[in-house]
N, C-alpha and C positions, 0 to 999 in steps of 0.2 A: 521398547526400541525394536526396529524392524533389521538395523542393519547389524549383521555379527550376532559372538555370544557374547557381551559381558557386560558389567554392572554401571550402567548409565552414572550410580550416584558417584563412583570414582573417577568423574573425569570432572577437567579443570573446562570453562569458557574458554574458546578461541584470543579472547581478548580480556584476560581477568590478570589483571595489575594496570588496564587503561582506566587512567582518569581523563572524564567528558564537564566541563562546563557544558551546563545548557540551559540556553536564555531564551530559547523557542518557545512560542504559542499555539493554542488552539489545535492544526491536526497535523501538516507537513513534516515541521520539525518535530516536535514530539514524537510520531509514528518512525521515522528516522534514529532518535536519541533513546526508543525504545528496544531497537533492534541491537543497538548498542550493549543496552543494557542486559538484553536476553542470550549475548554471546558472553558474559563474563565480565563486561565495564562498568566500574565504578561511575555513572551518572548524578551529578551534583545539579538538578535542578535549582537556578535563580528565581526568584518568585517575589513580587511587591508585597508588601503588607497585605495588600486587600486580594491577593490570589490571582492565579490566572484565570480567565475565563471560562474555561473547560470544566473549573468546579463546581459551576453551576447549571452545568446542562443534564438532564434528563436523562436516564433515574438517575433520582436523587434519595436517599436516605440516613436516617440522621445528619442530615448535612454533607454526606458522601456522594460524590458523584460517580458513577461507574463508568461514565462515559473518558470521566477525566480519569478513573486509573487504570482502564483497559490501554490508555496512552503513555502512560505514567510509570506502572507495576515494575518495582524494582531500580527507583529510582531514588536519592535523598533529596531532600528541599528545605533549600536553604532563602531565608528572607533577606531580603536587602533593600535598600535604598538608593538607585545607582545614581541618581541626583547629587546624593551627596557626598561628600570628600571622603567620610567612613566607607560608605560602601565602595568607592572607586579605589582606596586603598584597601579596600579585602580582596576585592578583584585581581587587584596587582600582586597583591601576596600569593594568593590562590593558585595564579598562572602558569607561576614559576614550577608549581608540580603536577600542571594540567597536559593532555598529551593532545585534548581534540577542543573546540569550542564550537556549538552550533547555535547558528543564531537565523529567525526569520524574520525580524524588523526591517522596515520600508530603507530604503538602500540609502542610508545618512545619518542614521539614527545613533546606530552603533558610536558611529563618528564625534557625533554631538555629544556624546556621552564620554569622549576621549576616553572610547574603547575598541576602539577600529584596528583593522589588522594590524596597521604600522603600528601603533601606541603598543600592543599586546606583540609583536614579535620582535621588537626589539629586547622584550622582558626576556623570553623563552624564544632563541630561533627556531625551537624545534616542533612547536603550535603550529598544529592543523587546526587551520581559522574554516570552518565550513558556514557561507552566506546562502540563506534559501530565501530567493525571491518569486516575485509575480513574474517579472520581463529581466532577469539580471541585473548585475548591479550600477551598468554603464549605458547609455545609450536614449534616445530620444522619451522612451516609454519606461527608466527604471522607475521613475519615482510617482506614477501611476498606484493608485491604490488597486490592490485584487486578490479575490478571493474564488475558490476551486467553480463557482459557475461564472464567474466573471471569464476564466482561461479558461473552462468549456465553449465559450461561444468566442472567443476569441483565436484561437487555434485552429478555429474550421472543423473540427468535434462532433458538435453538434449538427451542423450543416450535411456532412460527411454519413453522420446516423440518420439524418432525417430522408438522405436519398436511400435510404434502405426501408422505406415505410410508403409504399404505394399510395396514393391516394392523399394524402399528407402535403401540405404545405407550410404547417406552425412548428417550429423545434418543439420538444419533447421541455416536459419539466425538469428541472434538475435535483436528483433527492439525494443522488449517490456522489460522494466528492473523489473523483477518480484521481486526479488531478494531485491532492492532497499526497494520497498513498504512493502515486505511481512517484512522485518528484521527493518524496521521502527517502522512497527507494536507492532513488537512483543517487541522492544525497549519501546516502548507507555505502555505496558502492564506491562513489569517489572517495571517503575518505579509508575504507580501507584500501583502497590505491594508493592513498598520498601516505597510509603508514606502509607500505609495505615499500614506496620509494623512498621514504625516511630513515630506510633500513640501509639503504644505499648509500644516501647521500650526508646522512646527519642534520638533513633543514626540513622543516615544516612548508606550508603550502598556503596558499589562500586561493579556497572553495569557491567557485561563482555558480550553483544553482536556480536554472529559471524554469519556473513554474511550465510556463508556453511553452518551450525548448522540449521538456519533459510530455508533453501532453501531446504536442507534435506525433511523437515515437509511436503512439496507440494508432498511425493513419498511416499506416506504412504503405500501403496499397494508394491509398488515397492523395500518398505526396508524389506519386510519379504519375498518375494519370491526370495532375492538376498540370503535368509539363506537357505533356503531348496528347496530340487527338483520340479519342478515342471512343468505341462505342460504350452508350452509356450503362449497359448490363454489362460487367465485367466478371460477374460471379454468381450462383444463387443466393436469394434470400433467404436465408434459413428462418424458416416460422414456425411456430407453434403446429400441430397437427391435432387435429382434436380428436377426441375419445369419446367416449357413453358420461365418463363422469368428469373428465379435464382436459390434460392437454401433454403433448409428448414431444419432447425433443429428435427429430430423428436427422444427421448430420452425414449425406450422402458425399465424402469427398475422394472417393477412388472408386475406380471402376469394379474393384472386387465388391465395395461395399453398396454399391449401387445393384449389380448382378445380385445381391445374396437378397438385398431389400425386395428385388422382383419378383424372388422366388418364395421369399417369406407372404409376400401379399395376394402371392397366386396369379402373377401377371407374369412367368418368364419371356412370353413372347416376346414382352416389353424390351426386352433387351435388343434385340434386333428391329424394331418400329423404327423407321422413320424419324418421327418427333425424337425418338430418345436415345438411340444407339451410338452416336457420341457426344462427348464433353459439351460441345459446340450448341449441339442439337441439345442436348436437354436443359442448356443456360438460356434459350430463347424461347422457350415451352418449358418453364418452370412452373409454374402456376395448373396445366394442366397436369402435370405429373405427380404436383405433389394432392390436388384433385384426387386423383386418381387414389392417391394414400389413404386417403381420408374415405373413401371409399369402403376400404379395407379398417380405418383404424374407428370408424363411429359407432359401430357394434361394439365394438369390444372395451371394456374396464380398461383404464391404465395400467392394472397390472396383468389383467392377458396380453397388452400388445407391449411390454416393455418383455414377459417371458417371449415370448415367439423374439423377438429384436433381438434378445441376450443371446439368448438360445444361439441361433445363428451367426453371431459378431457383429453385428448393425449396431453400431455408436450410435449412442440413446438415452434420453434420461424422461424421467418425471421433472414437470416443473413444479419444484417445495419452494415451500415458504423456506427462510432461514432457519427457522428452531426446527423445521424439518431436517432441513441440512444437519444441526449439530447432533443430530441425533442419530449420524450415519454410523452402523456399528463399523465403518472403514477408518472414522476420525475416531472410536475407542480407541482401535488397533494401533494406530499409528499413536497415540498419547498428544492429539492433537489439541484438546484443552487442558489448562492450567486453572487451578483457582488462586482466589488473590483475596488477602482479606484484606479489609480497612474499619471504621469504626462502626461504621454500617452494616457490617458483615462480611459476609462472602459472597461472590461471582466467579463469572467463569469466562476467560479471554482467550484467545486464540493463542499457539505458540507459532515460533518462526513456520514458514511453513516446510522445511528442510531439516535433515534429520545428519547428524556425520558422526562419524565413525569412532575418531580419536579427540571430538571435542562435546563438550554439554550445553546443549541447547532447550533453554528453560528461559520463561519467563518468572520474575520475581512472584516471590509470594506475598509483596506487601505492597500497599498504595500509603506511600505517606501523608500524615498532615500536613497543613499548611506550616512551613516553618521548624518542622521536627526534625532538622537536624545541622539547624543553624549555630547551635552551643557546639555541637563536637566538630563541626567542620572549621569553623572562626576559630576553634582553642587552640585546633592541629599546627596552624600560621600564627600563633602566638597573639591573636585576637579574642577579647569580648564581643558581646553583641553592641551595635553600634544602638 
């Protein structure tokens, strides 16, 4: 722990005596239901017979998937049948001592399965019903299928990124599901809102999460200059700069850190030129300036021109690969991996990424099987397995 002196393992989770129903899939809700679970909540993962998805995506070993418990870690899983009248009655049992439910099926489903909020709060008024969708749960586009590149190119996203790529006219592939993580999040955040107003009012809430809505938020620059005229350089391009053996982050966003970059590279003049002495001027002569960098940065190894950068305070990085990343002796420091084992062994998953003071922020140390812990949770409701 970085914050205080004292012993991390005596503290309780933020949220440890919350019971979470969760019937989410693949990455949204899951990444959402696991932050849940990394603060102290009791998460009772739903699961069909034949598993979710996620447990079969790559790596895989003995039958484990890591992708699905890097999602998952510290969650129980319980099987069900919600077709049928057993499972819709453990549900209804279940509820009554449930405090959050998250669900990302297509905006009717729940319904069909008379499991919908109305059905589930008149059990418990006090169920935070949390819904993650594509487009919300109402309205011309909810019942639209979608998934995190579908509300990439949908949101203006990718449009938005691709004006930042000179030369370019085809959007970018999509590899990384931003979309997923960021509407999880922001799922995470509404319902600790709805409990902390539950604490007010004694009622539970019903959650409306849209994918789009959420994905929007990453264009913030982007959603006011879509309203009024304006020139079409509105900022630098921040690129790569190259090196002898790769490529350097260097991110000029104040005038201190622009003057120290000049003086770093051996151009102070530069700071009084014309093209670049102010903001203005060096947004429109971008490309010669940072020329100019590159000038300075093609001799030298990435780790001379990241030393001279550091050295000076010019915000800067190497570009790593990811196992480069977890290998930063900053993420030791901070206790930023967790391992988690499952039947396939052990891996390594990110923890929250926030650390506090008077509460314990861990991710689970275990990725359950399919089904492992559908006897003790069904008994606790005075249920067998159906």
């Amino acid at each position: 722990m970085t914050i205080g002196h004292f012993d991390e393992r005596n503290l309780t989770g933020g949220f440890a005596g919350l019971r979470v129903l969760d019937f989410s899939t693949t990455i949204a809700g899951p990444h959402c239901t696991r932050m849940l679970a990394d603060m102290g909540a009791e998460v009772i993962k739903i699961e069909s017979a034949e598993g979710e998805t996620m447990r079969s995506r790559a790596p895989v070993r003995n039958g484990c998937s890591t992708a699905f418990g890097q999602l998952n870690a510290g969650k129980k899983s319980v099987v069900l049948d919600l077709k049928s009248q057993a499972g819709l009655e453990a549900i209804k049992k279940l509820i009554v001592s449930t405090d959050v439910l998250v669900e990302n099926f297509r905006p009717g489903v729940m319904q069909r399965l008379r499991l919908g909020y109305d059905d589930l709060a008149g059990i418990n008024p006090r169920l935070i019903y949390c819904s993650i969708s594509g487009y919300g749960q109402t309205g011309p586009s909810a019942t639209l299928p979608a998934y995190a590149p579908v509300i990439h190119a949908a949101s203006g996203y990718d449009m938005a990124h691709l004006a930042y790529q000179p030369g370019r006219s085809r959007p970018d592939h999509c590899g990384i599901y931003h979309a997923d993580v960021v509407t999880g999040t922001y799922a995470y955040g509404a319902i600790a809102s709805a409990l902390y107003q539950r604490e007010r009012t004694g009622r539970g809430q019903h959650i409306d999460c849209s994918m789009l809505e959420s994905m929007l938020t990453l264009t913030l620059n982007e959603i006011q200059w879509s309203q009024f005229e304006v020139a079409p350089a509105q900022r630098p391009m921040f690129s790569p700069v190259a090196t002898s053996d790769g490529y350097v982050m260097i991110a000029i966003a104040s005038e201190k850190s622009f003057q120290t970059l000049m003086s770093v590279i051996g151009q102070p003049d530069w700071v009084s030129h014309p093209l670049f002495a102010r903001y203005s001027d060096r947004r429109a002569n971008w490309v010669a300036l940072m020329d100019g960098v590159e000038v300075w940065s093609k001799p030298l190894a990435t780790t001379q021109c990241l030393a001279a950068l550091n050295d000076a305070g010019v915000p800067s990085s190497a570009y790593r690969t990811v196992a480069e990343a977890l290998d930063d002796p900053q993420l030791a420091h901070r206790g930023a991996l967790a391992e988690v084992a499952d039947a396939g062994g052990t891996f390594r998953v990110l923890n929250l990424p926030f650390r506090m003071s008077e509460a314990k922020v861990a991710a689970g140390s275990l990725a359950a099987a399919l089904g492992e812990h559908t006897d003790e949770v069904l008994a606790e409701v005075g249920l067998s397995k159906p």
